[in-house]
C-alpha positions as CSV (number, residue, x, y, z in Angstrom):
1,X,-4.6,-8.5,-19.1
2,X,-1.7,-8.9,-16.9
3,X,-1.8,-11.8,-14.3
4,X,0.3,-11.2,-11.1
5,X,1.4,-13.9,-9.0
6,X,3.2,-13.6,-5.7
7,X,4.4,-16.4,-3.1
8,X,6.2,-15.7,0.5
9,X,7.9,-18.1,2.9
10,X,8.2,-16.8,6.1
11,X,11.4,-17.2,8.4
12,X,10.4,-19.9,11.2
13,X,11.0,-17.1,13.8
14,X,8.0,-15.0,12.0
15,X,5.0,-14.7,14.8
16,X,1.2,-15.5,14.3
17,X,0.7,-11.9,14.9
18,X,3.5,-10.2,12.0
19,X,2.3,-12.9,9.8
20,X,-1.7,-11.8,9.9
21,X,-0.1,-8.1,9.6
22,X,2.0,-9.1,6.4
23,X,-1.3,-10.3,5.2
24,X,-3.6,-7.0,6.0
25,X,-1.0,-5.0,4.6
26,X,-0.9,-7.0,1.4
27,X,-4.6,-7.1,1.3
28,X,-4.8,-3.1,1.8
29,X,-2.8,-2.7,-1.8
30,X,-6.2,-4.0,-3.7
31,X,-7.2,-0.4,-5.2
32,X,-4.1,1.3,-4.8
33,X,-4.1,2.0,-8.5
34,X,-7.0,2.2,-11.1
35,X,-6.9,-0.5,-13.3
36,X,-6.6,-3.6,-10.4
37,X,-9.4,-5.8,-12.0
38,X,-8.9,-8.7,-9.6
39,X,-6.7,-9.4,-5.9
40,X,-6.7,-12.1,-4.1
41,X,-4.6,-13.2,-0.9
42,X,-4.6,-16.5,0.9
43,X,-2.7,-18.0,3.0
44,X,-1.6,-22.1,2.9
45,X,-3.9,-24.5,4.1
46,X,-2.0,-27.7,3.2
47,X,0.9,-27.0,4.9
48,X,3.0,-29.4,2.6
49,X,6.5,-29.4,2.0
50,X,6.9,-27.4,-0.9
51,X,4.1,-24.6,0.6
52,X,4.5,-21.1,1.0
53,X,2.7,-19.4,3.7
54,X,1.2,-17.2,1.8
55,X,0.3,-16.1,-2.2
56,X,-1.3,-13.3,-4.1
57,X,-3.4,-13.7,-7.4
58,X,-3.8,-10.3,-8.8
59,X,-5.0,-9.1,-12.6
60,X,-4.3,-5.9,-14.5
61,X,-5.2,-4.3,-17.0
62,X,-2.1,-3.8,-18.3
63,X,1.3,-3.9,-18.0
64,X,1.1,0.0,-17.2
65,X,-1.0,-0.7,-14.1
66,X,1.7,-3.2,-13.1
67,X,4.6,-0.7,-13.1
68,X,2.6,2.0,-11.4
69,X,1.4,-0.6,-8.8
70,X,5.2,-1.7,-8.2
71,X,6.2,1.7,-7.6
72,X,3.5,2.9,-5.4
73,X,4.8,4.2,-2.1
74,X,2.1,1.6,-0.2
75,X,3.4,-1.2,-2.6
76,X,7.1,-0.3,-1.3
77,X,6.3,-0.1,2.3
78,X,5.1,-3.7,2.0
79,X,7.7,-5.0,0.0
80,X,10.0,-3.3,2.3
81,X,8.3,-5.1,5.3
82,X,8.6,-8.4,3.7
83,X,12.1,-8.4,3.4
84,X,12.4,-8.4,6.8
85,X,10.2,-11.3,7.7
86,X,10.7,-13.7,4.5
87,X,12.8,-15.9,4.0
88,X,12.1,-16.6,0.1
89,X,9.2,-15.0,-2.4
90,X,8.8,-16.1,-5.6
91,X,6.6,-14.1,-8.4
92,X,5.6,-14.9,-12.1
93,X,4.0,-12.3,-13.9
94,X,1.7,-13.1,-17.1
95,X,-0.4,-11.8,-20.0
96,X,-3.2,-13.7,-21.1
């Protein structure tokens, strides 16, 4: 099992509106691949200092399912899109 975790920090000039799409996009990736067991979005509810705006939890089966996700032409799109509207992301990626 391969856990995926994903963080994004918006620019400040990012709207409400291309934040929630960022999100649905995201969200649409969930079974883009067989072998997804779990995916999760959320977005920041503390609004601390340190927060991002919004995180993905996602599990695997494997490291294969991993690298055919990342190179999924939905997965690129989004990652594409994010670059645009982000103005840091962090990741870790895990086997347990």
């Amino acid at each position: 099992m391969l856990t995926h975790i994903v963080m994004w920090k918006y620019r400040s000039d990012t709207s409400q509106d291309t934040r929630s799409d960022h999100v649905a996009q995201l969200r649409s990736l969930s079974s883009v691949v067989p072998g997804i067991q779990s995916f999760s979005i959320g977005v920041d509810v503390l609004h601390s200092p340190r927060s991002y705006d919004t995180g993905l939890v996602a599990t695997f089966r494997d490291r294969s399912v991993l690298e055919a996700y990342s190179v999924h032409p939905d997965h690129v799109k989004v990652v594409e899109f994010s670059r645009g509207i982000c103005e840091t992301m962090a990741k870790v990626d895990f086997e347990d």
